[in-house]
C-alpha positions in Angstrom: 72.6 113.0 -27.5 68.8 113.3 -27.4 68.2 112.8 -31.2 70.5 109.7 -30.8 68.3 108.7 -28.1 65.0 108.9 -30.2 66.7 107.5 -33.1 68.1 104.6 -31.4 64.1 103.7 -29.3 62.1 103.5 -32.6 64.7 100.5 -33.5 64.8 99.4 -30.2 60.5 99.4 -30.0 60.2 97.4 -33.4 62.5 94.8 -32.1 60.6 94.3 -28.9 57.5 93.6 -31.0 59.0 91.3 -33.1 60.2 89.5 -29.8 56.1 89.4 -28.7 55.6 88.3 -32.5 58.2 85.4 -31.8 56.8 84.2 -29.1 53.3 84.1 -30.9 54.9 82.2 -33.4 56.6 79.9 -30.7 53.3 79.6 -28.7 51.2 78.2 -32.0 54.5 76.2 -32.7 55.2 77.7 -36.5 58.4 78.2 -38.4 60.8 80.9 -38.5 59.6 81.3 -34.2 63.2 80.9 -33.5 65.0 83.0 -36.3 63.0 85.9 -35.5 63.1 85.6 -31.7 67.0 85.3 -32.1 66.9 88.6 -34.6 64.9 90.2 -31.8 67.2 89.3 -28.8 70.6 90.3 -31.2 69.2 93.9 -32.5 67.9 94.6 -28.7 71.5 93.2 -27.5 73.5 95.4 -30.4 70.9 98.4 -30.2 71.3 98.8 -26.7 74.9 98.6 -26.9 74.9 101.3 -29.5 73.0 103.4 -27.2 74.8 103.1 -23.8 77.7 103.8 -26.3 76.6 107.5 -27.6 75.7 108.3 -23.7 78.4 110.7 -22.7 77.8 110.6 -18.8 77.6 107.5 -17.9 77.1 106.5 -14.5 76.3 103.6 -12.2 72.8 103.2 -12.7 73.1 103.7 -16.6 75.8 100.6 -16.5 74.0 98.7 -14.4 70.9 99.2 -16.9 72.9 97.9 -19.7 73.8 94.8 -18.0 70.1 94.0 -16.9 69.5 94.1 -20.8 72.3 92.7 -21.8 71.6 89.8 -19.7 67.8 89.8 -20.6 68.7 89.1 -24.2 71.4 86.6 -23.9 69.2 84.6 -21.2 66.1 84.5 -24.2 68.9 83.3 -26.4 70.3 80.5 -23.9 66.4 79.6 -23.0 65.5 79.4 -26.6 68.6 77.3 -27.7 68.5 75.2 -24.0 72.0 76.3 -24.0 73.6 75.3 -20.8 74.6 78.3 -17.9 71.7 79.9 -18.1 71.0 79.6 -14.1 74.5 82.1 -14.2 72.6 84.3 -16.4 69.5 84.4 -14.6 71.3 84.7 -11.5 73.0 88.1 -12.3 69.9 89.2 -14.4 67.9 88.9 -11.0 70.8 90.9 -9.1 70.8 93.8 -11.8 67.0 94.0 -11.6 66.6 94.2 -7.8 69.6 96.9 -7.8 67.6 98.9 -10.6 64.9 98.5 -8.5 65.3 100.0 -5.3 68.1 102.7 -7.0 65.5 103.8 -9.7 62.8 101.4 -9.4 58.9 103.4 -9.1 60.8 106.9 -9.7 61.6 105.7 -13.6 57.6 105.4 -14.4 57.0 109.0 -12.3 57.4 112.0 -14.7 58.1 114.2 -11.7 61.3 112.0 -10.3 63.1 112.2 -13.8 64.7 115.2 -13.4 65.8 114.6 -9.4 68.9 113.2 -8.1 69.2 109.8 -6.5 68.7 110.4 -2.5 68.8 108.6 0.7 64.6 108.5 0.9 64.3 107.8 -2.6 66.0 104.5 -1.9 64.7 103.6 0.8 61.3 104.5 -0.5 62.1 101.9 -3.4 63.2 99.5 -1.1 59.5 99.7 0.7 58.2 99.1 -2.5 60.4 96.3 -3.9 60.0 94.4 -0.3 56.4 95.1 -0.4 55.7 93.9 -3.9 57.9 90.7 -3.1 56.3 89.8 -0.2 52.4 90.0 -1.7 53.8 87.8 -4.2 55.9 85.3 -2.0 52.8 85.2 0.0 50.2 84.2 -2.9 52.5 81.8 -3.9 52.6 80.7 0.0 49.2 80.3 0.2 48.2 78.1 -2.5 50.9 75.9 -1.2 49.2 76.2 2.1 52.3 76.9 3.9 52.7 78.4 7.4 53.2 82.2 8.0 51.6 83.0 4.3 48.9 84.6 5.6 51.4 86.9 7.4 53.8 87.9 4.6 51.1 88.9 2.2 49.8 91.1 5.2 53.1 92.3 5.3 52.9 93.0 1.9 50.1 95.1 1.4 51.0 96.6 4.6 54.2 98.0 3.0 52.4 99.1 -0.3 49.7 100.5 1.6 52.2 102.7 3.5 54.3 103.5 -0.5 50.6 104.8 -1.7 50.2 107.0 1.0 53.2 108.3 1.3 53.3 108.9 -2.5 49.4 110.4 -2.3 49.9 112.9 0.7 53.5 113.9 -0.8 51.6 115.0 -4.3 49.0 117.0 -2.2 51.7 118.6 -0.3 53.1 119.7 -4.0 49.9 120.8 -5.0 49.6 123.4 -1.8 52.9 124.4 -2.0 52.6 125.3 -6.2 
């Protein structure tokens, strides 16, 4: 399983640049932008397929993973062709993301929190996160619209964030005595 894994990221990495070359391309508007992007968005679609295939547990968060990229590559491809249904695509994109989100969310990028099992606090400790992270933004957005209660949701905001790093600062110390 894990030499499958490694095998299948270096394919998986490649295509991901030639998406950021295709959009380069896009961006200074020269040919072959949309062949590669589309050969970036099918290998990441078939790639990832291939590796959610050769996983032999597969659980919840590991399908629900495979429909956030699944979804992420067909919604480039619908976007790129203006292909109609896309708001369907985007719609269950966003619902996959927010569930990775608060049931993996900050614990994937924490090289401690790989080995543990999802909990109760975990989530909810994601959740904090998520909320916070969507308020600061909601409430920037809010502002330069100059709409009421802005001020109060990006307060919020950094608020919540500011209670995630603290939590996640005094929790480490704690470690560190306890090692």
């Amino acid at each position: 399983m894990e030499s499958d894994k490694k095998i299948l990221s270096i394919p998986l990495r490649v295509s991901m640049c030639f998406i950021l070359v295709g959009f380069i391309f896009k961006m200074l508007h020269w040919q072959l932008a949309s062949t590669i992007l589309t050969l970036a968005f099918v290998s990441i679609l078939v790639l990832y397929a291939l590796r959610f295939w050769n996983k032999p547990k597969k659980t919840f968060l590991a399908y629900n993973k495979l429909i956030l990229i699944s979804f992420w590559a067909i919604n480039g491809l619908i976007q790129m062709y203006h292909l109609p249904f896309a708001l369907y695509t985007q719609i269950i994109l966003v619902i996959s993301l927010i569930l990775w989100a608060i049931l993996e969310g900050t614990a994937y990028f924490s090289k401690e929190n790989k080995s543990k099992k999802l909990n109760t606090s975990l989530i909810i400790w994601n959740l904090i996160m998520v909320l916070g992270s969507i308020a600061i933004m909601s409430g920037g957005f809010f502002m330069l619209l100059e709409w009421d209660y802005a001020l109060a949701l990006l307060t919020l905001g950094v608020f919540l964030i500011t209670i995630y790093v603290f939590k996640d600062v005094f929790a480490q110390e704690i470690r560190e005595e306890n090692s």
